[in-house]
N, C-alpha and C positions, 0 to 999 in steps of 0.2 A: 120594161121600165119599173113596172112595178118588185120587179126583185131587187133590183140595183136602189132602190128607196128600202125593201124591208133589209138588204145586205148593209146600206148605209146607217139604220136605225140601229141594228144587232152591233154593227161596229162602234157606238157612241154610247151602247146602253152602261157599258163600263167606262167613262172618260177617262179615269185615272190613266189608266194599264191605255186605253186608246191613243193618249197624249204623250205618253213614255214611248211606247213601239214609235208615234210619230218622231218624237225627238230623236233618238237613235237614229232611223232613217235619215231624217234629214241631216242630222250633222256629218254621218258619214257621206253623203249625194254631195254635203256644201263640204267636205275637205276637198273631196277629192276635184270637183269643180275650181276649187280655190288654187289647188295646185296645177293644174290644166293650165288657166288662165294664165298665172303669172309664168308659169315656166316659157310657156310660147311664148309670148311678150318679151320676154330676157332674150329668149333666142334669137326672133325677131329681130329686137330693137341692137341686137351684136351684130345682126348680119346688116343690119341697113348701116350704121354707122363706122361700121368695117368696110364697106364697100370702099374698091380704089386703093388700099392700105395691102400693099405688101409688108411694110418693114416699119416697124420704127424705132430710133435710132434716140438715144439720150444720153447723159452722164452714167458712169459706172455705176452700177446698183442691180436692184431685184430690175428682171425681165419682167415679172407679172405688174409691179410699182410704173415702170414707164408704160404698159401699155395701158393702165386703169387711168394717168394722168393725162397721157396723149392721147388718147380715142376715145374714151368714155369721159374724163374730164371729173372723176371721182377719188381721184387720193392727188397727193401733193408729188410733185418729180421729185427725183435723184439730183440734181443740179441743171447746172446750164453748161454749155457747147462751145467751143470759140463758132465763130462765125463762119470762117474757113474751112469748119465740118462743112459747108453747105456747099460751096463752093467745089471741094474737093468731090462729094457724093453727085453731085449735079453734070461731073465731068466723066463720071465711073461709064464704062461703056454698057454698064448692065442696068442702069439705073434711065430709067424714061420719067420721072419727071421725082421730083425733091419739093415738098412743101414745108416751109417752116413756120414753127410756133416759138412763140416770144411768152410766157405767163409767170404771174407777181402779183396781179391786182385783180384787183372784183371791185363791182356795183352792187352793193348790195346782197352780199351774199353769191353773186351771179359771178364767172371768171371773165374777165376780159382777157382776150387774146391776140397777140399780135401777128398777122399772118399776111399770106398775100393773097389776091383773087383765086388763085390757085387749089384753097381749101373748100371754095365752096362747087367748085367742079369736080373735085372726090363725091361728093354726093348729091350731085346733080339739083341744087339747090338754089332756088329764084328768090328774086324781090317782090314783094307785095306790097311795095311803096319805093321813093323815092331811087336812088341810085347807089353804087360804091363809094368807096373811099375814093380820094384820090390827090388828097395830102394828108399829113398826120395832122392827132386831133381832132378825124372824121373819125366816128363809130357806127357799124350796122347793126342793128341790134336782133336777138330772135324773136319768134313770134313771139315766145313762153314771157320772155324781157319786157314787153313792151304792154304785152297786158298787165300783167303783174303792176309793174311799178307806173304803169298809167304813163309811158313818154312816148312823146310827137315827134315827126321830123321837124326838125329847127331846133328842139328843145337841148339844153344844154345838162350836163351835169359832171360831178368830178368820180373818181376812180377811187378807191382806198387801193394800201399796199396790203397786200396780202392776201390769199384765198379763202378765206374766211370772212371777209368784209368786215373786221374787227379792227383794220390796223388805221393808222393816219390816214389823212385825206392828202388828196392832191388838190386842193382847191386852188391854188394860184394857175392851174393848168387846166382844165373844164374841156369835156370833149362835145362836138356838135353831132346829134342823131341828122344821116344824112339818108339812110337807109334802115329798110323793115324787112325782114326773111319773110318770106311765105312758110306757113306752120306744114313742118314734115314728119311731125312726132319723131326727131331725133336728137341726138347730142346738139343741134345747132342751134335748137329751140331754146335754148339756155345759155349762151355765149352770147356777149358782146365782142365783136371782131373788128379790129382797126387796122391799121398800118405798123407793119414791125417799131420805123421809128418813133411813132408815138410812144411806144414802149418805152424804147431806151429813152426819149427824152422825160418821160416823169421821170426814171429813176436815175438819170443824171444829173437832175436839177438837185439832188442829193450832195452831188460833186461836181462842185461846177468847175473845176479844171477840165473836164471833160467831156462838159454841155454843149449842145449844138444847138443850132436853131430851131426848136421847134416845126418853125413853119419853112423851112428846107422845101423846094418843091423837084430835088435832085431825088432818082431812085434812090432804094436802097444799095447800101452794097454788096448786099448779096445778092443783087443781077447787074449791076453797072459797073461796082467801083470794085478796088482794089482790099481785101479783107485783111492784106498785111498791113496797109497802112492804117488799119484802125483796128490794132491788137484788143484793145478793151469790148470791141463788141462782141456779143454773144447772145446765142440765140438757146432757147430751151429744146427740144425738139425738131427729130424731124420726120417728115411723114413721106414715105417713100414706095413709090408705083416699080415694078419689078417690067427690063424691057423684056425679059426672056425665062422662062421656066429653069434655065440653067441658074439665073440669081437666085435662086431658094439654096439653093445644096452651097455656091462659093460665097454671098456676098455676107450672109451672118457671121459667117467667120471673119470675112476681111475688114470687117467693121469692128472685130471684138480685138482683131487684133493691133486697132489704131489708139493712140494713147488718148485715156479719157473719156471711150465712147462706148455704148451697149449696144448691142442689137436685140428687138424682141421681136419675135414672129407671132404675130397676132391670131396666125392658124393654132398654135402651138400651144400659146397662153390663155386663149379662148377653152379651147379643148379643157385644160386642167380647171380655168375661174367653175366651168359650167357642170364638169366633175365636184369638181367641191358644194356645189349646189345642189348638183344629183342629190345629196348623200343627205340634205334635209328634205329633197321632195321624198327621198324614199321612205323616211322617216313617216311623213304624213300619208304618206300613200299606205305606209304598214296601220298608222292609227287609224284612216277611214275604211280599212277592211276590216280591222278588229270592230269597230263600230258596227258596219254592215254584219258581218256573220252575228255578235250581237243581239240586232236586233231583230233577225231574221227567225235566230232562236229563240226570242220574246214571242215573235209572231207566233211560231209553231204551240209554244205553249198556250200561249192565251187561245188559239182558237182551239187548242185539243180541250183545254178546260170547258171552253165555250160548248163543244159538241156536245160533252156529258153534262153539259147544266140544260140544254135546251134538247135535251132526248124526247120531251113530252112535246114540244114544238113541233118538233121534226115529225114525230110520229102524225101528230096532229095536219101536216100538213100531205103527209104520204095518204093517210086517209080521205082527205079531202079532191085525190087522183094526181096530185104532183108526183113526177117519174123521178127514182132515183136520180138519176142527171140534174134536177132542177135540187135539189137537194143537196149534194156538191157543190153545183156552180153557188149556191146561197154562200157557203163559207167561201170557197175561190173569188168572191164577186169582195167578202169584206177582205182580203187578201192585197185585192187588187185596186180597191178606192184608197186603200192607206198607201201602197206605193203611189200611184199619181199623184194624191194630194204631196209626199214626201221629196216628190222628186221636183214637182212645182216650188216648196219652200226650198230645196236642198239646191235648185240653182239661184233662186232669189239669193237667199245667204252665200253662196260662192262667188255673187259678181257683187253682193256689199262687200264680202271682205275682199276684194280686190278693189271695188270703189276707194275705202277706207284704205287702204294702201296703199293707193296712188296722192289720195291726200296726201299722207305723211311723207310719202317721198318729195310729192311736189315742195313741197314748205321745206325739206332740205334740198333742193335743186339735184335728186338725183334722178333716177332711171325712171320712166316712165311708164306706167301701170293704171289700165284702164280698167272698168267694169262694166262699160260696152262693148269692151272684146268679147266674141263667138268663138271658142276654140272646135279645133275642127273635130275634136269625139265628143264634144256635148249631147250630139244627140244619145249617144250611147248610154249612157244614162238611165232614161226612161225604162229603155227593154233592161238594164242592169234592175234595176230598181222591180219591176214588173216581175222579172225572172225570180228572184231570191223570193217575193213574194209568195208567185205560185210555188215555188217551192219548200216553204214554209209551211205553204197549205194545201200539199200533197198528201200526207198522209189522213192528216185529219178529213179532207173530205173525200179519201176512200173508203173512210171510215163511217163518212154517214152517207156515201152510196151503199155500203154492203149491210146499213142498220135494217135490221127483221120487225118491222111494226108489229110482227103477233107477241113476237117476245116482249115487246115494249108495254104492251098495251097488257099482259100476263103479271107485268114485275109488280111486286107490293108495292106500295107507296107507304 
Protein backbone atom coordinates (compact mmCIF):
# COMPACT_ATOMS: atom_id res chain seq x y z
CA UNK A 1 0.00 0.00 0.00
CA UNK A 2 2.46 2.05 0.77
CA UNK A 3 4.14 2.04 -2.63
CA UNK A 4 0.97 2.52 -4.57
CA UNK A 5 0.58 6.02 -2.34
CA UNK A 6 4.39 6.94 -2.83
CA UNK A 7 3.74 5.76 -6.98
CA UNK A 8 0.44 7.93 -6.78
CA UNK A 9 2.46 10.92 -5.18
CA UNK A 10 5.67 10.77 -7.84
CA UNK A 11 2.65 10.52 -10.43
CA UNK A 12 1.03 14.16 -9.34
CA UNK A 13 4.36 15.67 -8.21
CA UNK A 14 4.32 17.00 -12.01
CA UNK A 15 0.43 17.81 -12.63
CA UNK A 16 0.79 19.48 -15.76
CA UNK A 17 2.61 16.53 -17.89
CA UNK A 18 0.20 14.23 -15.31
CA UNK A 19 -3.12 15.76 -16.65
CA UNK A 20 -1.88 15.91 -20.46
CA UNK A 21 -0.74 11.90 -20.46
CA UNK A 22 -4.37 11.79 -18.59
CA UNK A 23 -6.19 13.60 -21.24
CA UNK A 24 -4.70 11.77 -24.26
CA UNK A 25 -5.66 8.55 -22.58
CA UNK A 26 -8.76 9.17 -21.87
CA UNK A 27 -9.86 10.70 -25.18
CA UNK A 28 -8.48 7.98 -26.95
CA UNK A 29 -10.48 5.03 -24.24
CA UNK A 30 -13.75 7.51 -24.83
CA UNK A 31 -13.49 7.50 -28.88
CA UNK A 32 -12.97 4.31 -29.10
CA UNK A 33 -15.95 3.43 -26.33
CA UNK A 34 -17.97 5.96 -28.34
CA UNK A 35 -17.66 4.08 -31.33
CA UNK A 36 -18.32 0.68 -29.73
CA UNK A 37 -21.53 1.84 -28.32
CA UNK A 38 -23.08 3.42 -31.19
CA UNK A 39 -22.08 1.15 -33.90
CA UNK A 40 -23.69 -1.96 -31.96
CA UNK A 41 -26.75 -0.04 -31.25
CA UNK A 42 -27.19 0.77 -35.24
CA UNK A 43 -26.70 -2.83 -35.76
CA UNK A 44 -28.85 -3.85 -33.29
CA UNK A 45 -31.53 -1.53 -33.65
CA UNK A 46 -31.30 -2.84 -37.93
CA UNK A 47 -31.66 -6.17 -37.00
CA UNK A 48 -34.59 -5.82 -34.56
CA UNK A 49 -36.50 -3.61 -36.81
CA UNK A 50 -35.64 -5.68 -39.80
CA UNK A 51 -37.02 -8.47 -38.23
CA UNK A 52 -40.02 -10.26 -40.52
CA UNK A 53 -38.91 -8.03 -43.64
CA UNK A 54 -37.91 -9.83 -46.53
CA UNK A 55 -38.62 -7.25 -49.31
CA UNK A 56 -39.87 -4.10 -49.57
CA UNK A 57 -41.47 -3.00 -52.36
CA UNK A 58 -42.28 1.08 -53.34
CA UNK A 59 -42.36 3.56 -56.24
CA UNK A 60 -39.56 3.59 -58.67
CA UNK A 61 -36.55 5.33 -57.06
CA UNK A 62 -33.28 4.55 -55.08
CA UNK A 63 -33.50 1.04 -53.36
CA UNK A 64 -31.43 2.47 -50.27
CA UNK A 65 -34.57 5.77 -50.20
CA UNK A 66 -37.39 2.99 -49.87
CA UNK A 67 -35.93 0.93 -47.35
CA UNK A 68 -34.65 4.17 -44.98
CA UNK A 69 -38.54 5.23 -45.41
CA UNK A 70 -40.12 1.88 -45.07
CA UNK A 71 -38.36 0.22 -42.13
CA UNK A 72 -36.43 2.79 -40.36
CA UNK A 73 -38.92 5.49 -41.20
CA UNK A 74 -35.95 8.14 -41.76
CA UNK A 75 -36.03 9.79 -45.28
CA UNK A 76 -39.15 10.72 -47.18
CA UNK A 77 -40.48 7.63 -50.13
CA UNK A 78 -40.22 7.57 -53.72
CA UNK A 79 -44.07 7.92 -54.26
CA UNK A 80 -47.02 5.79 -53.76
CA UNK A 81 -48.47 2.43 -55.28
CA UNK A 82 -51.69 1.82 -56.75
CA UNK A 83 -53.50 -0.40 -54.26
CA UNK A 84 -53.65 -3.28 -56.55
CA UNK A 85 -49.69 -3.79 -56.00
CA UNK A 86 -51.10 -5.21 -52.70
CA UNK A 87 -53.43 -7.29 -53.90
CA UNK A 88 -51.45 -8.63 -56.72
CA UNK A 89 -48.26 -9.38 -54.19
CA UNK A 90 -50.54 -10.89 -51.67
CA UNK A 91 -51.72 -13.47 -54.31
CA UNK A 92 -47.84 -14.20 -55.52
CA UNK A 93 -47.19 -17.85 -54.54
CA UNK A 94 -43.90 -16.90 -53.01
CA UNK A 95 -44.98 -14.29 -50.91
CA UNK A 96 -46.46 -15.48 -47.12
CA UNK A 97 -47.72 -12.38 -45.92
CA UNK A 98 -47.85 -8.40 -47.56
CA UNK A 99 -48.12 -5.47 -44.99
CA UNK A 100 -48.94 -2.19 -46.19
CA UNK A 101 -48.00 1.35 -45.30
CA UNK A 102 -50.10 4.39 -46.09
CA UNK A 103 -47.47 7.83 -45.10
CA UNK A 104 -48.02 11.81 -45.64
CA UNK A 105 -48.51 13.05 -42.22
CA UNK A 106 -47.06 13.44 -38.79
CA UNK A 107 -47.95 14.47 -35.09
CA UNK A 108 -45.64 16.51 -34.48
CA UNK A 109 -42.84 15.91 -35.92
CA UNK A 110 -43.69 11.91 -35.30
CA UNK A 111 -44.88 9.85 -38.84
CA UNK A 112 -48.31 8.67 -38.81
CA UNK A 113 -48.69 5.59 -40.61
CA UNK A 114 -51.43 3.78 -42.16
CA UNK A 115 -51.21 0.07 -41.81
CA UNK A 116 -52.94 -3.08 -40.77
CA UNK A 117 -52.50 -5.19 -37.54
CA UNK A 118 -50.29 -7.08 -39.46
CA UNK A 119 -47.08 -4.56 -38.90
CA UNK A 120 -47.16 -4.99 -35.53
CA UNK A 121 -46.53 -8.90 -35.67
CA UNK A 122 -43.35 -8.26 -37.92
CA UNK A 123 -41.99 -7.39 -34.70
CA UNK A 124 -43.72 -9.04 -32.25
CA UNK A 125 -44.93 -5.97 -30.71
CA UNK A 126 -47.71 -5.61 -27.65
CA UNK A 127 -50.06 -3.03 -26.01
CA UNK A 128 -49.28 -1.47 -22.90
CA UNK A 129 -52.64 0.03 -22.76
CA UNK A 130 -55.70 0.08 -24.14
CA UNK A 131 -56.55 -2.00 -27.61
CA UNK A 132 -56.23 -1.72 -31.59
CA UNK A 133 -57.82 0.18 -34.12
CA UNK A 134 -60.73 -0.98 -35.31
CA UNK A 135 -62.30 1.76 -37.44
CA UNK A 136 -60.56 4.69 -38.82
CA UNK A 137 -59.62 7.77 -36.88
CA UNK A 138 -58.49 5.28 -34.24
CA UNK A 139 -54.54 5.73 -33.60
CA UNK A 140 -52.08 3.49 -31.53
CA UNK A 141 -49.52 5.48 -30.49
CA UNK A 142 -45.60 4.46 -29.56
CA UNK A 143 -44.26 4.35 -26.39
CA UNK A 144 -41.48 7.18 -27.50
CA UNK A 145 -45.27 9.22 -28.81
CA UNK A 146 -46.99 9.15 -25.86
CA UNK A 147 -44.29 10.26 -23.48
CA UNK A 148 -43.02 12.93 -25.36
CA UNK A 149 -46.08 14.61 -26.19
CA UNK A 150 -47.82 13.65 -22.79
CA UNK A 151 -51.30 11.77 -24.71
CA UNK A 152 -53.82 9.41 -22.90
CA UNK A 153 -56.06 6.89 -24.31
CA UNK A 154 -59.21 8.88 -25.02
CA UNK A 155 -57.24 11.81 -25.92
CA UNK A 156 -57.95 13.36 -29.20
CA UNK A 157 -55.54 15.27 -31.54
CA UNK A 158 -55.18 16.18 -35.43
CA UNK A 159 -52.40 15.07 -37.86
CA UNK A 160 -50.43 17.71 -40.22
CA UNK A 161 -49.72 16.86 -43.86
CA UNK A 162 -46.41 16.03 -44.32
CA UNK A 163 -43.43 14.32 -42.64
CA UNK A 164 -41.91 17.09 -41.13
CA UNK A 165 -44.88 18.28 -38.99
CA UNK A 166 -44.55 21.59 -40.85
CA UNK A 167 -47.55 21.31 -43.19
CA UNK A 168 -51.44 22.20 -42.55
CA UNK A 169 -53.40 20.51 -40.03
CA UNK A 170 -56.20 18.20 -40.36
CA UNK A 171 -58.24 19.61 -37.72
CA UNK A 172 -61.67 19.18 -39.08
CA UNK A 173 -60.70 15.31 -38.74
CA UNK A 174 -58.97 14.57 -35.14
CA UNK A 175 -57.97 11.05 -34.45
CA UNK A 176 -58.92 9.14 -30.92
CA UNK A 177 -55.74 7.49 -28.95
CA UNK A 178 -57.32 4.00 -28.58
CA UNK A 179 -54.14 2.33 -27.96
CA UNK A 180 -50.18 2.56 -26.37
CA UNK A 181 -47.11 0.14 -27.67
CA UNK A 182 -45.31 -1.21 -24.96
CA UNK A 183 -41.56 0.43 -25.31
CA UNK A 184 -39.39 -2.07 -27.60
CA UNK A 185 -36.48 0.52 -28.28
CA UNK A 186 -37.50 0.18 -31.97
CA UNK A 187 -38.80 2.12 -35.11
CA UNK A 188 -42.30 1.63 -33.57
CA UNK A 189 -41.46 3.63 -30.65
CA UNK A 190 -41.94 6.60 -32.76
CA UNK A 191 -44.90 5.95 -35.08
CA UNK A 192 -48.32 6.69 -34.74
CA UNK A 193 -50.23 3.68 -36.51
CA UNK A 194 -54.03 3.74 -37.61
CA UNK A 195 -56.09 2.24 -40.14
CA UNK A 196 -54.95 2.56 -43.96
CA UNK A 197 -58.47 4.46 -44.52
CA UNK A 198 -57.85 6.84 -42.10
CA UNK A 199 -55.24 7.91 -44.33
CA UNK A 200 -56.81 8.13 -47.44
CA UNK A 201 -59.78 9.85 -45.73
CA UNK A 202 -57.70 13.05 -44.44
CA UNK A 203 -56.26 13.32 -47.65
CA UNK A 204 -59.36 12.96 -49.66
CA UNK A 205 -61.13 15.60 -47.68
CA UNK A 206 -58.65 17.46 -49.99
CA UNK A 207 -60.93 16.24 -53.00
CA UNK A 208 -64.01 15.56 -52.13
CA UNK A 209 -65.06 14.07 -55.36
CA UNK A 210 -63.49 11.27 -53.89
CA UNK A 211 -64.19 11.20 -50.15
CA UNK A 212 -65.56 8.55 -48.48
CA UNK A 213 -66.93 8.22 -45.23
CA UNK A 214 -64.62 8.44 -42.70
CA UNK A 215 -66.34 6.41 -40.20
CA UNK A 216 -66.92 3.43 -43.05
CA UNK A 217 -66.73 0.33 -40.59
CA UNK A 218 -66.36 -1.96 -44.21
CA UNK A 219 -62.56 -3.45 -44.48
CA UNK A 220 -60.26 -2.07 -46.44
CA UNK A 221 -59.91 -3.00 -49.80
CA UNK A 222 -56.96 -4.29 -49.77
CA UNK A 223 -58.48 -7.48 -47.96
CA UNK A 224 -62.26 -7.40 -48.89
CA UNK A 225 -63.08 -5.20 -51.78
CA UNK A 226 -62.34 -4.96 -55.17
CA UNK A 227 -59.00 -2.41 -55.98
CA UNK A 228 -60.20 -1.99 -59.60
CA UNK A 229 -63.20 -0.44 -58.54
CA UNK A 230 -61.33 2.16 -56.52
CA UNK A 231 -58.34 3.20 -59.09
CA UNK A 232 -57.51 6.33 -57.10
CA UNK A 233 -56.50 4.34 -54.01
CA UNK A 234 -52.96 3.86 -53.22
CA UNK A 235 -50.97 2.81 -50.86
CA UNK A 236 -47.05 3.91 -50.19
CA UNK A 237 -45.44 0.77 -49.38
CA UNK A 238 -45.15 -2.60 -48.83
CA UNK A 239 -43.63 -4.88 -46.47
CA UNK A 240 -43.23 -8.34 -47.57
CA UNK A 241 -42.41 -11.90 -45.59
CA UNK A 242 -40.69 -14.21 -48.20
CA UNK A 243 -42.73 -17.95 -48.19
CA UNK A 244 -39.56 -19.65 -49.46
CA UNK A 245 -35.66 -19.02 -49.77
CA UNK A 246 -36.37 -19.53 -53.61
CA UNK A 247 -38.32 -15.66 -53.33
CA UNK A 248 -34.89 -13.87 -52.83
CA UNK A 249 -33.12 -14.84 -56.23
CA UNK A 250 -37.02 -14.68 -58.45
CA UNK A 251 -39.36 -12.26 -56.59
CA UNK A 252 -36.89 -8.80 -56.86
CA UNK A 253 -36.84 -9.10 -60.20
CA UNK A 254 -40.62 -9.83 -60.82
CA UNK A 255 -41.47 -6.95 -58.90
CA UNK A 256 -38.71 -4.57 -60.72
CA UNK A 257 -40.16 -5.75 -63.66
CA UNK A 258 -43.94 -4.49 -62.85
CA UNK A 259 -44.79 -0.95 -63.93
CA UNK A 260 -44.11 1.57 -61.27
CA UNK A 261 -42.75 -0.63 -58.62
CA UNK A 262 -39.15 -1.23 -56.77
CA UNK A 263 -37.91 -3.86 -54.89
CA UNK A 264 -35.22 -3.38 -52.13
CA UNK A 265 -33.75 -6.23 -50.28
CA UNK A 266 -33.20 -4.98 -46.91
CA UNK A 267 -30.20 -7.71 -46.56
CA UNK A 268 -28.59 -5.94 -49.49
CA UNK A 269 -29.13 -2.26 -48.65
CA UNK A 270 -28.42 -2.81 -44.96
CA UNK A 271 -25.11 -4.38 -45.86
CA UNK A 272 -23.98 -1.06 -47.96
CA UNK A 273 -26.17 1.89 -45.29
CA UNK A 274 -23.67 -0.01 -42.60
CA UNK A 275 -20.69 -0.03 -45.09
CA UNK A 276 -20.94 3.52 -45.49
CA UNK A 277 -20.87 4.01 -41.84
CA UNK A 278 -17.96 1.64 -41.34
CA UNK A 279 -15.90 4.15 -43.20
CA UNK A 280 -16.56 7.05 -40.28
CA UNK A 281 -16.21 4.45 -37.50
CA UNK A 282 -12.91 3.66 -39.07
CA UNK A 283 -11.99 7.06 -39.18
CA UNK A 284 -12.40 7.44 -35.38
CA UNK A 285 -11.15 4.27 -34.61
CA UNK A 286 -7.72 5.41 -36.76
CA UNK A 287 -8.09 8.97 -34.49
CA UNK A 288 -8.24 6.98 -30.94
CA UNK A 289 -5.14 4.80 -31.83
CA UNK A 290 -3.30 7.79 -33.00
CA UNK A 291 -4.30 9.23 -29.48
CA UNK A 292 -3.46 6.12 -27.55
CA UNK A 293 0.04 5.52 -29.29
CA UNK A 294 0.34 9.17 -28.28
CA UNK A 295 -0.01 9.29 -25.31
CA UNK A 296 1.64 6.12 -24.47
CA UNK A 297 4.73 7.87 -25.89
CA UNK A 298 3.96 10.85 -23.30
CA UNK A 299 4.14 8.22 -20.85
CA UNK A 300 7.32 6.62 -21.80
CA UNK A 301 8.99 10.05 -21.89
CA UNK A 302 7.70 11.50 -18.84
CA UNK A 303 8.63 8.59 -16.60
CA UNK A 304 12.19 8.22 -18.54
CA UNK A 305 12.61 12.03 -17.54
CA UNK A 306 11.22 11.04 -14.10
CA UNK A 307 13.83 8.22 -13.43
CA UNK A 308 16.78 10.70 -14.15
CA UNK A 309 15.29 13.49 -12.00
CA UNK A 310 14.77 11.14 -9.07
CA UNK A 311 18.28 9.02 -9.40
CA UNK A 312 18.97 10.44 -5.71
CA UNK A 313 15.47 9.02 -4.68
CA UNK A 314 15.88 5.74 -5.97
CA UNK A 315 19.30 5.50 -4.77
CA UNK A 316 18.07 6.61 -1.45
CA UNK A 317 15.56 4.11 -1.21
CA UNK A 318 17.92 1.05 -2.50
CA UNK A 319 19.88 2.00 0.56
CA UNK A 320 17.43 1.90 2.91
CA UNK A 321 17.19 -2.40 1.69
CA UNK A 322 14.42 -1.86 -1.14
CA UNK A 323 15.12 -4.71 -3.84
CA UNK A 324 15.65 -3.82 -7.24
CA UNK A 325 11.92 -5.23 -8.10
CA UNK A 326 10.36 -2.71 -5.71
CA UNK A 327 12.28 -0.05 -7.47
CA UNK A 328 10.56 -0.82 -11.01
CA UNK A 329 7.39 -1.86 -9.74
CA UNK A 330 7.53 2.19 -8.16
CA UNK A 331 7.55 3.61 -11.84
CA UNK A 332 5.23 0.38 -13.26
CA UNK A 333 2.83 1.13 -10.33
CA UNK A 334 2.61 5.36 -11.72
CA UNK A 335 2.19 3.68 -15.17
CA UNK A 336 -0.54 1.79 -13.97
CA UNK A 337 -2.71 4.24 -11.71
CA UNK A 338 -2.71 6.71 -14.77
CA UNK A 339 -4.19 3.87 -17.01
CA UNK A 340 -7.19 2.92 -14.38
CA UNK A 341 -7.92 6.40 -13.59
CA UNK A 342 -7.94 6.85 -17.67
CA UNK A 343 -9.83 4.26 -18.66
CA UNK A 344 -12.46 5.06 -15.61
CA UNK A 345 -12.94 8.73 -17.42
CA UNK A 346 -12.24 7.22 -20.97
CA UNK A 347 -15.61 5.07 -20.50
CA UNK A 348 -17.55 7.83 -18.43
CA UNK A 349 -16.78 10.17 -21.62
CA UNK A 350 -17.73 7.32 -24.34
CA UNK A 351 -21.33 6.60 -22.73
CA UNK A 352 -21.77 10.78 -22.31
CA UNK A 353 -21.06 11.12 -25.93
CA UNK A 354 -23.43 8.42 -26.73
CA UNK A 355 -25.94 9.78 -23.92
CA UNK A 356 -25.46 13.26 -25.78
CA UNK A 357 -26.32 11.58 -28.95
CA UNK A 358 -29.09 9.86 -28.25
CA UNK A 359 -30.50 13.22 -27.16
CA UNK A 360 -30.01 14.85 -30.40
CA UNK A 361 -31.40 12.17 -32.27
CA UNK A 362 -34.32 11.79 -29.91
CA UNK A 363 -35.56 15.54 -30.60
CA UNK A 364 -35.15 14.56 -34.35
CA UNK A 365 -37.21 11.31 -33.93
CA UNK A 366 -34.44 9.19 -35.35
CA UNK A 367 -32.44 6.01 -34.44
CA UNK A 368 -32.12 5.33 -31.03
CA UNK A 369 -28.71 5.60 -29.02
CA UNK A 370 -28.27 4.95 -25.57
CA UNK A 371 -25.52 5.57 -22.93
CA UNK A 372 -26.66 2.70 -20.86
CA UNK A 373 -25.69 0.45 -23.57
CA UNK A 374 -22.63 -2.29 -22.37
CA UNK A 375 -21.05 -3.10 -25.56
CA UNK A 376 -19.81 -6.44 -25.47
CA UNK A 377 -15.71 -5.50 -25.74
CA UNK A 378 -15.97 -2.73 -23.14
CA UNK A 379 -14.31 -4.66 -20.99
CA UNK A 380 -11.45 -4.84 -23.11
CA UNK A 381 -10.48 -1.63 -22.44
CA UNK A 382 -9.04 -1.76 -19.11
CA UNK A 383 -6.31 -4.55 -19.94
CA UNK A 384 -5.87 -2.18 -23.51
CA UNK A 385 -5.45 0.81 -21.33
CA UNK A 386 -3.19 -1.18 -18.51
CA UNK A 387 -1.07 -2.85 -21.57
CA UNK A 388 0.19 0.26 -23.40
CA UNK A 389 0.77 1.54 -20.06
CA UNK A 390 3.19 -1.19 -18.85
CA UNK A 391 4.52 -0.88 -21.86
CA UNK A 392 5.31 2.73 -21.90
CA UNK A 393 6.98 1.91 -18.67
CA UNK A 394 9.07 -1.05 -19.77
CA UNK A 395 12.01 0.45 -20.49
CA UNK A 396 12.21 2.99 -17.94
CA UNK A 397 11.86 0.64 -15.19
CA UNK A 398 14.41 -1.62 -16.49
CA UNK A 399 16.27 1.09 -16.11
CA UNK A 400 15.96 1.60 -12.61
CA UNK A 401 16.15 -2.07 -11.96
CA UNK A 402 19.69 -2.20 -13.35
CA UNK A 403 20.59 1.42 -11.56
CA UNK A 404 24.23 0.71 -9.55
CA UNK A 405 23.65 2.80 -6.15
CA UNK A 406 27.53 2.87 -5.74
CA UNK A 407 27.67 4.79 -9.01
CA UNK A 408 24.93 6.93 -7.78
CA UNK A 409 25.93 7.65 -4.70
CA UNK A 410 30.07 8.29 -6.39
CA UNK A 411 28.50 10.98 -9.19
CA UNK A 412 29.17 14.76 -8.34
CA UNK A 413 26.57 16.75 -7.61
Amino acid sequence: MRLWRLAWTYLWSQPLTAALNLLLLSLGLGAITFVMLVSEQIEAGAKRDLQGIDLVVGAKGSPMQILLSGVFHLDVPTGNIPLAALESLRAHPLVARAVPLSLGDSLRGYRLVGTTPQYLDLSGASLAQGRLWEAPMQAVLGAEVARELGLRLGDHFASSHGLGGQGDAHAGQPYTVVGILQAGGGVLDRLVLTDLRSVWAAHESHHPAGAEDPHDEHEDHGEHGDPAAEPAREITLLLLSYRSPLAAISLPRWVNAQPGLQASAPALETARLLRMVGVGEEVLRGFAALMLLSAALSVFVTLLHALRARQGDLAMLRMLGAPPWRVAALLSLEAISLAGLAAALGLALGHGLAAALGQLLAAQQSLPVSGLWWADGEWLLLPLALGLALLAAAWPAWRAYRLDVTELLQAPR
